[in-house]
C-alpha positions in Angstrom: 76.9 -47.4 71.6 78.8 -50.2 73.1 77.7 -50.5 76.5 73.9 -49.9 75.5 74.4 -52.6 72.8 76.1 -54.9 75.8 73.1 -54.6 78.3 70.7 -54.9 75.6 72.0 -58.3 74.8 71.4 -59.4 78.3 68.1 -57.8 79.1 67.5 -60.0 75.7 68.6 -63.0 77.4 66.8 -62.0 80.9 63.7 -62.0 79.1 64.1 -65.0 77.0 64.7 -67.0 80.5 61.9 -65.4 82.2 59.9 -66.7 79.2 61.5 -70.2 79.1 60.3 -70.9 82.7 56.7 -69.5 82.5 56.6 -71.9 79.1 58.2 -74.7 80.3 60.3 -74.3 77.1 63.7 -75.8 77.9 65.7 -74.3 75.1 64.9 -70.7 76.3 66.6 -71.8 79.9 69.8 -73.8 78.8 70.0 -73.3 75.3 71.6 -76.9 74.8 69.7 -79.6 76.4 71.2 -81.5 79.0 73.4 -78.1 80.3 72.7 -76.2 83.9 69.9 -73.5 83.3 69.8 -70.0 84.0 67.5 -69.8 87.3 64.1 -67.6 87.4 66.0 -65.2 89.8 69.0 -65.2 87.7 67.2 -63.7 84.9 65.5 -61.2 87.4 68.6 -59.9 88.3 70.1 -60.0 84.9 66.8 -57.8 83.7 67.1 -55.4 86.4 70.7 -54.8 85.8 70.6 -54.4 82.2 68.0 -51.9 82.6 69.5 -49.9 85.7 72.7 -49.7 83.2 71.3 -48.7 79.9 69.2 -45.7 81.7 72.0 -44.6 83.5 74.2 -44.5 80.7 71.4 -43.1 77.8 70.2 -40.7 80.5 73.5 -39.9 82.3 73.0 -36.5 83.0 69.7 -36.4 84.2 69.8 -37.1 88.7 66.0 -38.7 88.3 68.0 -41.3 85.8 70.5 -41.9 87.9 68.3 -42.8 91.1 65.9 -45.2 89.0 69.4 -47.3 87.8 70.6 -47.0 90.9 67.5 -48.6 92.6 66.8 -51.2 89.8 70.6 -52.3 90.4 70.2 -52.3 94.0 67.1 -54.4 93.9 69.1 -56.8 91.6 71.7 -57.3 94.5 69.1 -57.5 97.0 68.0 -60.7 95.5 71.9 -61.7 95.2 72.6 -61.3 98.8 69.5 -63.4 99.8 70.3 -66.3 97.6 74.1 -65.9 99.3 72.2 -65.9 102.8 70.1 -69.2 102.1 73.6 -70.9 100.8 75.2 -69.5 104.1 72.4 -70.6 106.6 71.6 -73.5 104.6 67.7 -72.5 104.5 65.2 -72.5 101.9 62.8 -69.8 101.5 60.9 -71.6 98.7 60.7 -68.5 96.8 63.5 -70.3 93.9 60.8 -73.1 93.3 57.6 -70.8 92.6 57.7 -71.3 88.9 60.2 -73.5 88.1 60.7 -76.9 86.2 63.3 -79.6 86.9 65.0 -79.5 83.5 68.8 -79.2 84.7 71.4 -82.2 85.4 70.8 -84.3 88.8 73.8 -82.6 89.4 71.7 -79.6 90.6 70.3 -80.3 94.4 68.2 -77.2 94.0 66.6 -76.3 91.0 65.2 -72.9 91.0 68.0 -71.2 92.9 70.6 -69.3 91.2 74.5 -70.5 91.8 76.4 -69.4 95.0 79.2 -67.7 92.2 76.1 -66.2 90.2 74.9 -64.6 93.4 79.0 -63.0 94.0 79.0 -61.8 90.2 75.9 -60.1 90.6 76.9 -57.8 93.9 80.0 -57.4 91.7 78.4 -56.2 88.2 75.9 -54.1 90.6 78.8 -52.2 92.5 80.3 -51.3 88.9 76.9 -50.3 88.0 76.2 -47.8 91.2 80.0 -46.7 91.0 79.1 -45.5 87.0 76.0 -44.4 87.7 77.0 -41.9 90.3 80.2 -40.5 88.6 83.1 -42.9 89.7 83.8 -44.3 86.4 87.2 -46.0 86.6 86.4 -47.7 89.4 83.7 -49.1 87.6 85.5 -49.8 85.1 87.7 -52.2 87.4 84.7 -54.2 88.4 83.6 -54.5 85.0 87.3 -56.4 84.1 86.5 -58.8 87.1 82.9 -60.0 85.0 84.8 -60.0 82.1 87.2 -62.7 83.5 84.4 -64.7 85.0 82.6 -64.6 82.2 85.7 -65.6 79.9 86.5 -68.2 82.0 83.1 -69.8 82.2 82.5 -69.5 78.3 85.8 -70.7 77.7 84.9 -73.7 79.7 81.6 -74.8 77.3 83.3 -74.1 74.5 86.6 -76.5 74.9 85.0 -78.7 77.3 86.8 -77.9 80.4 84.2 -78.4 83.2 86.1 -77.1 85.8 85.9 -73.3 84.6 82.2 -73.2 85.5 81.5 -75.7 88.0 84.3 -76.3 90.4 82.5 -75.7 94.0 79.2 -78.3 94.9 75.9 -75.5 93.9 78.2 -73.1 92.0 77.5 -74.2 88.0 77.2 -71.1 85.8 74.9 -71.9 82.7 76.1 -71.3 79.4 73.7 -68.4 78.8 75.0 -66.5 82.4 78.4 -66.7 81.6 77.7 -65.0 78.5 75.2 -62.7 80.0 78.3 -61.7 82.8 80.8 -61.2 79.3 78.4 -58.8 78.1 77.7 -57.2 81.4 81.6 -57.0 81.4 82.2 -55.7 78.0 79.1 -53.0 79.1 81.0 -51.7 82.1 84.8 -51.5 81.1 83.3 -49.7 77.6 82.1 -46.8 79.3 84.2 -43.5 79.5 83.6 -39.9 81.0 84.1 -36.9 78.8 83.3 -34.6 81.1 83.1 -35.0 85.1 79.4 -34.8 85.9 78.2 -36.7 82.8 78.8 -40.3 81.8 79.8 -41.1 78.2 79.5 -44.6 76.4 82.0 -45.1 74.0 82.2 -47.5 70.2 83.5 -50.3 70.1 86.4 -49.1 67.4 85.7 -46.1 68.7 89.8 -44.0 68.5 89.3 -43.2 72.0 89.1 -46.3 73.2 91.4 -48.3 71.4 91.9 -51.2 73.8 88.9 -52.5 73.0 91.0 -53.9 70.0 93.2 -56.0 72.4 90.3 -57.3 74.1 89.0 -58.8 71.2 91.9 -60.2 69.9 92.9 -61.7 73.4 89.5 -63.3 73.3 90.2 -64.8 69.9 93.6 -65.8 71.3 92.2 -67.4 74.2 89.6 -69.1 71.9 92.7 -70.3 69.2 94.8 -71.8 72.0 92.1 -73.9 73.0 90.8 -74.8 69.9 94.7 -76.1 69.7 94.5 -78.3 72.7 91.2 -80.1 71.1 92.6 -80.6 67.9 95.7 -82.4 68.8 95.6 -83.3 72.2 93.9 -86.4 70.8 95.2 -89.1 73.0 94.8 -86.7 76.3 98.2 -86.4 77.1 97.9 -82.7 78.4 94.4 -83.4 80.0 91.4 -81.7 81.4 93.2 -80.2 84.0 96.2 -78.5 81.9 93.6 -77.3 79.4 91.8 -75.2 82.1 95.4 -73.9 83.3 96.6 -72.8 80.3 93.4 -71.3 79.4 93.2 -69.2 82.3 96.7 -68.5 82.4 96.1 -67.5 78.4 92.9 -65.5 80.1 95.0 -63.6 83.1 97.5 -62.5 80.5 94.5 -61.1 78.1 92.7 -59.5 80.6 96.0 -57.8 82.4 97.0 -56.5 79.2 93.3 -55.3 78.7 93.2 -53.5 82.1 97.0 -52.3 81.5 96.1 -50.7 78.5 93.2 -49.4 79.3 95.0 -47.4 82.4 97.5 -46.1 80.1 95.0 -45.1 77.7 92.7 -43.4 80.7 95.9 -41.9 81.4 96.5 -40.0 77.9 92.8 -39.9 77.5 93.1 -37.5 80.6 96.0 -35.9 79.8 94.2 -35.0 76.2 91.1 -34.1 78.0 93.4 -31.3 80.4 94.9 -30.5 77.3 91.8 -30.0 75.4 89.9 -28.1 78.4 93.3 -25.8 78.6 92.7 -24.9 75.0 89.4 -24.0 75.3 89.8 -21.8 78.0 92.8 -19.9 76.5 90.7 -19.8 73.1 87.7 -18.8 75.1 89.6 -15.4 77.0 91.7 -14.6 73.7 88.5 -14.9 71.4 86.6 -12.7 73.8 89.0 -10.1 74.9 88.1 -6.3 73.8 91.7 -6.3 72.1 92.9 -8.2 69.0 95.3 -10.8 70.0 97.7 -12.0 67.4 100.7 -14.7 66.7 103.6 -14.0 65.1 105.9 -16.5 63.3 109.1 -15.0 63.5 111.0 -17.8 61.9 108.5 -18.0 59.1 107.4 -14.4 59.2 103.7 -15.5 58.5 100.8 -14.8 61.0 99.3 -17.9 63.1 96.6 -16.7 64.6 94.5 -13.7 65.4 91.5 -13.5 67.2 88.1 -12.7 65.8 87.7 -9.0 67.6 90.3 -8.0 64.5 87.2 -7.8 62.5 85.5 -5.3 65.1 88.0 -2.7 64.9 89.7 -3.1 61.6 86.5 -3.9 59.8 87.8 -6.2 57.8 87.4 -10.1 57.6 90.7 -12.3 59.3 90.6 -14.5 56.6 92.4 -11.7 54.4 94.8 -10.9 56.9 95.8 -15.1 57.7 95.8 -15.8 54.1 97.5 -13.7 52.5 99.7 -12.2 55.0 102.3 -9.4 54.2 104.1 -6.0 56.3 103.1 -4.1 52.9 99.3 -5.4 52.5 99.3 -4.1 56.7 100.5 -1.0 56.2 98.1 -0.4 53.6 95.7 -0.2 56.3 97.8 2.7 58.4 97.4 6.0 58.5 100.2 7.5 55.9 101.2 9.7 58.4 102.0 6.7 60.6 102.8 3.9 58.1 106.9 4.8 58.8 107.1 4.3 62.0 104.6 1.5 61.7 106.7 -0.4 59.9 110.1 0.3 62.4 108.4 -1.6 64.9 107.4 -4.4 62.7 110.7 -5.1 61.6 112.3 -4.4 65.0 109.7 -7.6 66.9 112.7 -9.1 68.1 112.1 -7.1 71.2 109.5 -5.8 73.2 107.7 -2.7 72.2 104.8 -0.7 72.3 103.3 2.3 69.9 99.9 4.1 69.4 99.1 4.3 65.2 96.2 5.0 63.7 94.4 2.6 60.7 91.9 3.7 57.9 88.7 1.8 57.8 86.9 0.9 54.6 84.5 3.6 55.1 86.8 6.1 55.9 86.8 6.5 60.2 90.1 6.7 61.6 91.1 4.5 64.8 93.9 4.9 67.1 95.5 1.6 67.8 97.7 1.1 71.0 100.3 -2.1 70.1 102.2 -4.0 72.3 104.9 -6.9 71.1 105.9 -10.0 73.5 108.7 -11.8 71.7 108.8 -15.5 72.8 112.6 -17.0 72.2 113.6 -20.9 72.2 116.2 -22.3 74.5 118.9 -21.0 72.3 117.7 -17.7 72.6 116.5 -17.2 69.0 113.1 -15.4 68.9 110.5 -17.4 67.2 107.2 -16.2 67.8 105.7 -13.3 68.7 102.7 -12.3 70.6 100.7 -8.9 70.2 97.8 -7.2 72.0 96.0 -4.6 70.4 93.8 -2.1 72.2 91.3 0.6 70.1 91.9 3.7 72.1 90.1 5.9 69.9 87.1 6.5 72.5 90.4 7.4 75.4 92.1 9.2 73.1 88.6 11.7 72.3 88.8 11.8 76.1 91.9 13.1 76.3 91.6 16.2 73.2 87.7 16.9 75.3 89.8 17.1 78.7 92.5 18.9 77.3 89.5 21.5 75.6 87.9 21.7 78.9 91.5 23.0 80.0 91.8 25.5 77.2 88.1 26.6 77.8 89.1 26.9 81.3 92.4 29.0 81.1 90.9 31.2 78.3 87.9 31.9 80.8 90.2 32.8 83.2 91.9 35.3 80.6 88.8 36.4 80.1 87.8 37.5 83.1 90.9 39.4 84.0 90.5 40.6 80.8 86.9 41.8 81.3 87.7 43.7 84.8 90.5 45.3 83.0 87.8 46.8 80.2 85.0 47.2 82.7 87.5 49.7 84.6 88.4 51.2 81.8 84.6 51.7 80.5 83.2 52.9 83.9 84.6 55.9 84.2 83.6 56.8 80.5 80.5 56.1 81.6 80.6 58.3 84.3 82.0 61.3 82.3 78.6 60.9 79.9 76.6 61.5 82.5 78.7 64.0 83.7 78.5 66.0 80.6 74.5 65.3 80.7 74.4 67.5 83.7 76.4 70.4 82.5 73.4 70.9 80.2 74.8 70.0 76.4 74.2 71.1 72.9 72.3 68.9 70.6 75.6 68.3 68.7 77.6 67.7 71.8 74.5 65.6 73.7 74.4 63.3 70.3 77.8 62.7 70.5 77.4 61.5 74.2 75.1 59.1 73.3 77.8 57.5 70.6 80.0 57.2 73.4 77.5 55.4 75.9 76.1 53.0 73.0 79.8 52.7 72.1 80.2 51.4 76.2 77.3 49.8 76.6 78.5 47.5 72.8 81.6 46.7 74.8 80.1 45.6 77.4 77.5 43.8 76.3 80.9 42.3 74.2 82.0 41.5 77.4 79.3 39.6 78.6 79.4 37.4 76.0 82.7 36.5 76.9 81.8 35.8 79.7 78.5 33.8 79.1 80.6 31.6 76.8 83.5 30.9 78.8 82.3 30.6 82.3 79.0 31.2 82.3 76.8 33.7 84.2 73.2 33.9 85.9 70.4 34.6 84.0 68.9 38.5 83.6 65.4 37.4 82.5 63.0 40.1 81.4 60.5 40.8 78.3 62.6 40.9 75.5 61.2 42.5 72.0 62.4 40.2 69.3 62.8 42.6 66.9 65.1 44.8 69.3 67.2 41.4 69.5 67.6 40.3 66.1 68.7 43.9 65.2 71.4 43.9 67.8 72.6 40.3 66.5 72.3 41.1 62.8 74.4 43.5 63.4 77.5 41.9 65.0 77.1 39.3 62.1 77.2 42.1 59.7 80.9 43.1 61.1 81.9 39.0 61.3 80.5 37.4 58.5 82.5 37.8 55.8 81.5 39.5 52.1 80.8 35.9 50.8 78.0 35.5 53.3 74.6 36.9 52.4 72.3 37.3 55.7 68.7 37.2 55.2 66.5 38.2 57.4 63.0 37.6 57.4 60.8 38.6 60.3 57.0 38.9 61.1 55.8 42.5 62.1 53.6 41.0 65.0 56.3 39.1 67.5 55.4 38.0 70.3 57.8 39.1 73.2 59.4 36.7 75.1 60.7 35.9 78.8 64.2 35.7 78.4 67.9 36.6 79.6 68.4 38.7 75.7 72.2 38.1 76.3 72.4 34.3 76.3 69.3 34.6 73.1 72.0 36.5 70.9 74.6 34.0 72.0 72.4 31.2 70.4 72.2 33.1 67.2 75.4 34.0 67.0 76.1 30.8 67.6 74.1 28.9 65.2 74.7 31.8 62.1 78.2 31.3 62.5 78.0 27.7 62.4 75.7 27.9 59.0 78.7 31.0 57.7 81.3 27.9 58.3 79.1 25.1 56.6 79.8 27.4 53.1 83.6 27.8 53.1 82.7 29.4 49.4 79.8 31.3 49.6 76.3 31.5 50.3 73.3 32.7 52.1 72.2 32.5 55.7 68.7 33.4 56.0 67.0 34.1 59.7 63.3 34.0 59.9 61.1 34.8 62.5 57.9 33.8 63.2 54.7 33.2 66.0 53.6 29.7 66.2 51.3 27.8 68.3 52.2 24.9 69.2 49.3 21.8 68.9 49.0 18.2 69.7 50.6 17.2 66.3 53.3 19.0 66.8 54.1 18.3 70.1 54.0 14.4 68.9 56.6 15.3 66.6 58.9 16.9 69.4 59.4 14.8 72.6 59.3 16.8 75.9 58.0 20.2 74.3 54.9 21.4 76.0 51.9 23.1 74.3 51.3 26.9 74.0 52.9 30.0 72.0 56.3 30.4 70.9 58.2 32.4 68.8 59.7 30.0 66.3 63.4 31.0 64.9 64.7 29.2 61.9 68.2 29.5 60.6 68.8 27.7 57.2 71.9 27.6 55.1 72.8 27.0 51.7 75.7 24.8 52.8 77.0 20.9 52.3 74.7 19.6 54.9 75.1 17.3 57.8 75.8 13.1 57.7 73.2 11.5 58.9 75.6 9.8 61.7 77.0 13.3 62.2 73.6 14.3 62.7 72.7 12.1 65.4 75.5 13.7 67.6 74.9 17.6 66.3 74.5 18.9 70.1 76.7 16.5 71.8 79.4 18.6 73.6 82.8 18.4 71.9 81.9 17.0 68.9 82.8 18.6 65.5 83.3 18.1 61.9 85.7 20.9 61.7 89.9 20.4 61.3 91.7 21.2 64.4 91.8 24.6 65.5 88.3 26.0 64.1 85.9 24.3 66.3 85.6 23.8 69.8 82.3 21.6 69.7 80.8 23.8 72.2 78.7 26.1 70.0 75.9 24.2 69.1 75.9 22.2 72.9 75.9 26.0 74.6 72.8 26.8 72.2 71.1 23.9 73.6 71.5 24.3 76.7 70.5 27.7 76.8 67.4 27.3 74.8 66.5 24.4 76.9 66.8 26.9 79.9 64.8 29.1 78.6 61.9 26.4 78.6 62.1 25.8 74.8 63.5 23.0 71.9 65.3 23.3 69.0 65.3 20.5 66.1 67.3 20.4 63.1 66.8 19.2 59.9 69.8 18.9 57.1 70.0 17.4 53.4 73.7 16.4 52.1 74.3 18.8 49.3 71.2 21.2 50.3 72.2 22.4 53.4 70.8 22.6 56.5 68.0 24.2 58.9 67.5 24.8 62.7 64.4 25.7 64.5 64.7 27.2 67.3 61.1 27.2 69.7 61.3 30.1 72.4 58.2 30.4 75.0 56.0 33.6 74.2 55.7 35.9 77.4 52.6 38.1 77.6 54.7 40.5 79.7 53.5 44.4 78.8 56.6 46.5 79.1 55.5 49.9 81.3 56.6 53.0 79.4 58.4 55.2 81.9 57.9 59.2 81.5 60.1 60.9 79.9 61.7 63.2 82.6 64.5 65.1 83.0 67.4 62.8 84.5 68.4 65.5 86.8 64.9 65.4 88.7 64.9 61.5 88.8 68.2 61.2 90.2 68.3 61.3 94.1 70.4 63.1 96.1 72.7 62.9 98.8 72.3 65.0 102.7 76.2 65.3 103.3 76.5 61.6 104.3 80.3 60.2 103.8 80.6 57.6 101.8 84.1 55.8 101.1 85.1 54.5 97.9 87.6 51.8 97.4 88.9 50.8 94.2 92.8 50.0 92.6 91.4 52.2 89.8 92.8 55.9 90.3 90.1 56.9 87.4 87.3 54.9 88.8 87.5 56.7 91.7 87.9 60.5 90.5 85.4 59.7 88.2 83.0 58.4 91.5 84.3 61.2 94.0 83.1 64.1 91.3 79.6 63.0 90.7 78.9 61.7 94.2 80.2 64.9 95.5 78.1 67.0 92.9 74.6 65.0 94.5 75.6 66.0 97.9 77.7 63.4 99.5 80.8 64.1 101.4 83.6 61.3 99.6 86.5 59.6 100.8 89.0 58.1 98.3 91.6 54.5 99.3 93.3 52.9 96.3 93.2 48.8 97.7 91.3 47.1 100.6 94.0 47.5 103.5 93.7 51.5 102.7 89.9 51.2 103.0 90.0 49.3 106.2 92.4 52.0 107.7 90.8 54.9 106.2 87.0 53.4 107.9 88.4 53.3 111.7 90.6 56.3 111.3 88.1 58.8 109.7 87.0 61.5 112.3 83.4 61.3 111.1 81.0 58.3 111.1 81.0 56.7 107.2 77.2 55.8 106.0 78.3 53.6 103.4 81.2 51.8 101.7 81.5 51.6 97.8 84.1 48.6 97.5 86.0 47.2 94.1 85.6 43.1 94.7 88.9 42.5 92.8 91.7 44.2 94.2 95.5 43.6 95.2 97.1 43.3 98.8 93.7 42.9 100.2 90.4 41.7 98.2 87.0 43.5 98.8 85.7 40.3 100.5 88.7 40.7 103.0 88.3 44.1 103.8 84.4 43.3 104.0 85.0 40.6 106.4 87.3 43.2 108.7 84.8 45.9 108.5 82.1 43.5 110.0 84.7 42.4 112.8 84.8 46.2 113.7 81.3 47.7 112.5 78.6 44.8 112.4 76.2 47.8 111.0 78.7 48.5 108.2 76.5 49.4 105.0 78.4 48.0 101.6 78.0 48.1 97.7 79.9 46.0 96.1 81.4 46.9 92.0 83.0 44.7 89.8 84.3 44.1 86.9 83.6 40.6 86.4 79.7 39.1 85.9 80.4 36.8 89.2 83.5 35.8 90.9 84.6 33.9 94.0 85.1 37.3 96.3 81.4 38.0 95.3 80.2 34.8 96.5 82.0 35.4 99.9 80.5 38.7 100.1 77.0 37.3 99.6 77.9 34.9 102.3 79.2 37.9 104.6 75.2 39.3 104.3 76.3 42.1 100.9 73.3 42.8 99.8 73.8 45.5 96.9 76.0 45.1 93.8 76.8 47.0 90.8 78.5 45.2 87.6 81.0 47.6 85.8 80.4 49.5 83.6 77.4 51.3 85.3 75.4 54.3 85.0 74.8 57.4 87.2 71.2 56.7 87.8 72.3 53.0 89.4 75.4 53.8 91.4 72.7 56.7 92.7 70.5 54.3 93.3 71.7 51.7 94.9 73.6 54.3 97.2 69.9 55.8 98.3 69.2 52.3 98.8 71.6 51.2 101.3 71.0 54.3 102.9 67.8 53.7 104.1 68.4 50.2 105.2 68.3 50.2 109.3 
């Protein structure tokens, strides 16, 4: 390194001088007998220097370096301004003569002290030194061409003889060893550079960044040639003493100008390189770190210039192969065939701006949707000639949109649903009705058995219903003690009507089950559920086997299943003899939305619904799967210790209470709901008044001549809604007793009936025994 190499020479020569005087060894102080010496001080100040320079410079980004060079260089010039102080004042301090030895010229009048011209280049070297140090580096720089000159001068002057280059003022003679120690100095400063703003960088001497360190040596040879010129045939001293010194420092100004020009211009470009360089790295630092692949296009040579390392990420597939050996045809190997056509339009057509989603194959087989934009870039004649493109994975956006557009379908068909479900809840009320009707009129056996075909055939539907519902919108949970057995014989046989003949169901249960706490509604939904997800994992056949079992679940166990708390459960296991799961599939099983299935025969929300529910229910399911052997969920349900009580068997007729001639008005858009409601109210001894939609029932309530116990009102109605009508009643009659019937599990008029203080509800289709009851009920609140 240049300018360490440069101050190490003259902390070398310092040292030497320091030596020289404490010796008494002349050759150490003038190197020629007979010339001026370098003084004790001088060497001081040409060791602290030196020093204060290399640290800064070998430590240069390091503060604690620069404050120790900086002090070192400003003790140095301490001891310069002093010595400039005695020569001003004329006063001796006596500090020059300490430790030294009269071995200089008589020329010298004071020994020991340094010269007046040594004491200026030494506050000059030290400014370049402090300017380096703390960051101002051409400035430096500068003050490091003025040493250079003095020193140039000075040397030049013992080489060729010319005496007036080092000693033209009385006290001012510069030894041979300073002025070579200043040339050094010089050389140490102007060879220092800055890479980077905050961090000082010595440069080589060849170095390619600094090539005008070149010129400055052949300028010194030049300067040494010319005067070796003069000597050798200036023989009879026609040009002189005088004209030698001119020439050479005319020969010297020229050198060092052209150093110093140089040098500018080359700080200049250096600069100007530097920008450059720092404006590449930030471009490549965004484009090599953007989430997109950023590529260049050729246009002219239609080959690919550069694309940016995230190409790997979503292509999966090294950028060497795609830089390399470039083609459209190897590219659209990697599109999906469905997309590879209009792929391809757009890659011929890049002499304009466009954009296009595609999707691309990956080695393993995943599919990506790419979103591509093109940026033509045309010359001054107008000619496209390259052409930049961003592309953006969109696959994660794009599984977005199909789940929101899902959500949207799930939430129009639960819509449909529900209108669909108050439509067959009106039609199965008054069937239900009519049974217990016929009940009453006191049956045959044949004709009583053929009743109770019709209410299971009701009460199917409507448990058909609720399933609907429970999967579309979702309902509130009915928990009671639920026989397993009762359950799984109520599922297995809606899957004996779905699953088709390929399907063998196998169901194995233990005689002992434990009951369990549950809503039984939502607990078939999870088995349907999960069967028919097993039926669709064997597109050609096989067997889906349902066992059953009580299990108690330990500290092993509970280990082995995160979050699952100890106790009894019935455990549920559905296996199938199916093509199992991926293990990567596997890991998102119960994520909502995902499926494996082709468009149109999954939703995704089968398996997610099952989980939540079970989780609802306090309970866990795990699932284990083996590609090629099919797969197995377990499905852990809390045990209740819940004793059903066994109800006597009475006559319905006895249990049922009656009426005492109160009025009660019924309101419904259903003309058979309410025939149906007016018979077998009127047959328990209530007195019944019939409106077909809520503005009817409000007129019919304040224009009846006798006082109405209780209103029976439909919650889905036109004109006026049951919560309307509910809300005008109260504005009239605060005391207004209601029951509300609908169609629909829960609905938006409910909730503002609730909110309106409705107490009593009935879900459609109901029974005699609760319309009964609830009406006895509402009766005897005050």
């Amino acid at each position: 390194m240049l300018p360490v190499a440069c101050a190490g020479v003259v902390l070398l020569l310092g040292v030497m001088d320091i030596i020289g005087w404490l010796s008494h060894t002349e050759f150490l102080v003038a190197i020629i007998p007979g010339l001026a010496t370098m003084k004790f001080n001088t060497a001081l100040v040409f060791i602290l220097q030196a020093l204060g320079l290399v640290i800064v410079c070998h430590w240069s980004g390091v503060r604690k370096a620069k404050v120790l060079g900086s002090s070192l260089t400003l003790v140095a010039m301490f001891v310069a301004a002093l010595t400039l102080l005695e020569y001003a004042t004329n006063l001796s301090l006596g500090v020059d003569e300490l430790f030294v030895r009269d071995f200089s010229t008589p020329r010298d009048a004071y020994p020991g002290r340094m010269s007046m011209s040594t004491a200026v280049a030494a506050l000059v070297s030290g400014a370049g030194i402090l300017l380096i140090a703390w960051g101002f580096i051409r400035a430096g720089r500068v003050f490091g061409s003025f040493l250079l000159v003095f020193g140039l001068f000075a040397l030049s002057g013992y080489i060729y003889g010319v005496e007036d280059l080092y000693a033209l003022p009385a006290f001012s003679t510069l030894s041979l060893n300073t002025s070579f120690s200043y040339l050094m100095l010089g050389l140490s400063l102007m060879a220092v550079r800055q890479e980077k703003a905050s961090m000082v960088q010595p440069g080589g001497l060849f170095s390619d960044d600094l090539p005008e360190w070149r010129s400055v040596v052949l300028w010194i040879a030049m300067v040494m040639l010319v005067g070796g010129l003069i000597e050798q045939f200036d023989t009879e001293g026609i040009v002189g003493e005088r004209l030698d010194a001119v020439l050479i420092v005319a020969i010297t100004a020229i050198a060092v100008g052209v150093v110093v020009w140089t040098s500018g211009r080359r700080e200049a470009k250096y600069r100007l390189e530097e920008a450059i360089r720092e404006r590449e790295a930030q471009l490549r630092l965004i484009t090599e770190n953007m989430p997109q692949i950023v590529w260049l296009f050729d246009a002219v040579e239609k080959k690919l210039l550069y694309v940016n390392p995230n190409f790997e990420k979503i292509y999966d597939r090294p950028r060497e192969s795609l830089l390399q050996g470039f083609s459209f045809d190897a590219v659209l190997e990697w599109v999906h065939p469905a997309d590879r056509e209009e792929r391809m339009r757009y890659l011929q057509n890049h002499d304009q701006f466009s954009e296009h989603t595609y999707r691309i194959i990956r080695p393993d087989g995943s599919i990506r949707y790419l979103h591509n934009k093109n940026l033509p870039v045309s010359d001054e004649s107008g000619q496209v000639v390259r052409v930049v493109g961003i592309t953006e994975d969109i696959t994660e956006r794009k599984k977005l949109e199909e789940q929101y557009m899902r959500s949207q379908r799930m939430e129009s068909i639960g819509t449909l649903a529900g209108g669909i479900a108050h439509d067959l809840n009106n039609t199965l009320t008054p069937i239900r009705l009519s049974c217990d009707r016929l009940r009453m009129m006191k049956p045959t056996a044949d004709q009583l058995e053929s009743i109770k075909i019709i209410e299971q055939r009701v009460e199917s539907g409507a448990k058909i219903l609720r399933q609907v519902l429970d999967f579309s919108r979702g309902a509130p949970r009915d928990m009671s003690s639920v026989d397993f057995h009762q359950l799984v014989d109520s599922v297995t046989g809606i899957l004996g009507r779905t699953l088709p003949r390929s399907i063998t169901l196998d169901v194995q249960l233990d005689g002992d089950l434990w009951k369990i706490n549950a809503d039984a509604t939502q607990i078939e939904q999870v088995l349907m559920n999960i069967c028919l997800n097993a039926a669709d994992a064997m597109p050609e056949g096989g067997t889906v086997t349902l066992r059953a079992e009580n299990r108690h679940l330990d500290k092993v166990e509970m280990r082995h299943n995160p979050g699952a708390k100890g106790g009894d459960y019935i455990l549920v296991k559905v296996s199938d003899t199916g093509k199992g799961i991926l293990p990567d599939n596997l890991k998102r099983i119960f994520e909502p939305f995902f499926t494996t299935k082709e468009p149109g025969k999954g939703t995704g929300l089968g398996l997610a619904t099952a989980y939540s529910i079970v989780q609802s229910h306090g309970g866990f399911i795990t699932v284990d799967s083996e590609v090629g052997r099919g797969t197995t969920f377990s499905i852990y349900l809390p045990s209740s210790d819940t004793k059903e009580e066994v109800e006597p068997e009475n006559s319905q007729e006895e249990e049922l209470p009656r009426g005492s001639g109160e009025t009660i008005l019924v309101v419904d858009d259903e003309p058979t709901i309410l025939d149906s409601m007016k018979m077998v109210l009127e047959f328990h001894g209530y007195q019944v008044l019939l409106a077909c939609d809520g503005r009817d029932g409000l007129e019919t309530y304040t224009g009846s001549p006798r006082e109405i116990s209780a209103v029976i009102t439909d919650m889905m109605m036109p004109e006026m809604d049951g919560a309307a009508m509910i809300e005008a009643l109260r504005e009239k009659d605060p005391r207004v007793r209601i029951i509300g019937i609908s169609g629909v599990v829960d609905n938006g008029a409910m909730t503002r009936a609730r909110k309106l203080g409705v107490r009593h509800f009935i879900n459609k289709p109901f029974s005699l025994d609760q319309l009964l009851g609830e009406v006895a009920a509402v009766l005897e609140e005050n």
